[in-house]
C-alpha positions as CSV (number, residue, x, y, z in Angstrom):
1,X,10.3,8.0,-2.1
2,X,7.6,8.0,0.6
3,X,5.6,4.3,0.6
4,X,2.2,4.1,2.6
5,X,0.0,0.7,3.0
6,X,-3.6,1.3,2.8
7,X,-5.8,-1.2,4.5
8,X,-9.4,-1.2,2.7
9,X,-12.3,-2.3,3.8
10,X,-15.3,-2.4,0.8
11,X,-19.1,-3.2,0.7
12,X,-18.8,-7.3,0.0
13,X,-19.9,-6.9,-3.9
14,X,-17.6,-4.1,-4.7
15,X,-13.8,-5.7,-3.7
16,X,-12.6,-6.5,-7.6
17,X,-14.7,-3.5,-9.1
18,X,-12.5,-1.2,-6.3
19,X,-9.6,-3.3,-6.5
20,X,-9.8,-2.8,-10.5
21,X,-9.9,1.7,-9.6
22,X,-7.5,1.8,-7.2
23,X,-5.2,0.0,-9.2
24,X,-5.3,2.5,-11.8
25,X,-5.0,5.6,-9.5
26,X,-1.4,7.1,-10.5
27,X,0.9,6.4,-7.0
28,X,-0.8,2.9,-6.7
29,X,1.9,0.5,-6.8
30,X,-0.1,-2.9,-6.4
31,X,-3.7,-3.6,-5.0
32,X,-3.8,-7.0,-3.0
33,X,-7.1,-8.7,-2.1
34,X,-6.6,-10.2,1.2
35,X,-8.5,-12.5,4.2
36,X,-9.0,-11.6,7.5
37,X,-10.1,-7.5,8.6
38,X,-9.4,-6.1,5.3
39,X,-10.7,-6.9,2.0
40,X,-8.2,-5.3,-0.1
41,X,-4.4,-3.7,0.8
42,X,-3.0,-1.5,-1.4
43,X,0.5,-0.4,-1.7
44,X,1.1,3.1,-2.7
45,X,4.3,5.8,-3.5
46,X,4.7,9.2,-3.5
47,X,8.3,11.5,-4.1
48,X,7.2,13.4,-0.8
49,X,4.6,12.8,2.6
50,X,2.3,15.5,0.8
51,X,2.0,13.6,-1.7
52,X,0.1,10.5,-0.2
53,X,-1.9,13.2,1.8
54,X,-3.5,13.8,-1.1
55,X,-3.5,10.3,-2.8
56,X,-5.1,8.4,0.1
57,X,-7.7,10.9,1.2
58,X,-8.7,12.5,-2.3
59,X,-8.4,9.2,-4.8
60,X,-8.5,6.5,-3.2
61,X,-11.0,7.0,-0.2
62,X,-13.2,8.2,-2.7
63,X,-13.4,5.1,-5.2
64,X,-17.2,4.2,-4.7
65,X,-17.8,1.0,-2.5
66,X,-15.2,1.9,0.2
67,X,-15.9,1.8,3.6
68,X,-13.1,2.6,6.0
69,X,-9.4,2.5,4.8
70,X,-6.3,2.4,7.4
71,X,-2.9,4.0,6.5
72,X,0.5,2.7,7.7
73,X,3.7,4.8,6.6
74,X,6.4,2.7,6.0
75,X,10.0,4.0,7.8
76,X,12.2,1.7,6.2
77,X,12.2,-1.6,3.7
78,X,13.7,-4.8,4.9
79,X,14.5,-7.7,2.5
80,X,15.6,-10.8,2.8
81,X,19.1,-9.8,0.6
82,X,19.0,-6.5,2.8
83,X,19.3,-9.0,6.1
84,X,22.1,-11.1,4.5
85,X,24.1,-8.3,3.5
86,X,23.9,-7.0,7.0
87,X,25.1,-9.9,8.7
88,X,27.5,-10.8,5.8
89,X,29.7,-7.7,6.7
90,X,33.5,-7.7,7.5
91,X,33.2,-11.9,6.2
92,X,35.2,-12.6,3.4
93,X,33.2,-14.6,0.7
């Protein structure tokens, strides 16, 4: 599974309306509105990296209100019980 984080930026009276369309795009995982740069982040999955190439650009980008979006690909996941596990090896409980 290939996981993306789209940044989105949206005109000031459109960031639930989006929120509400992106959320129901099929590869949308969760929609987050946020402060700071962004108004809204949105994490999204795909089995392959063609996948999102078509996700990002041709659904999401398109959801009327949007004004710039900014992808990040994710390379691996880190939890907190990944971390502990990791340090925990060779110990004996």
């Amino acid at each position: 599974m290939v996981t993306a984080i789209v940044m989105i930026k949206t005109d000031q009276d459109a960031i639930v309306d989006a929120a509400q369309q992106i959320v129901a795009i099929d590869g949308v995982r969760e929609v987050y509105s946020v402060t700071g740069n962004w108004d809204l982040v949105a994490i999204v999955e795909g089995r392959r990296f063609d996948d999102l190439s078509q996700l990002i650009p041709d659904r999401i980008a398109k959801v009327p209100g949007l004004r710039d979006t900014e992808t990040l690909v994710a390379f691996r996941a880190h939890s907190e019980a990944d971390l502990e596990a990791g340090f925990a090896l060779g110990l004996d409980d």
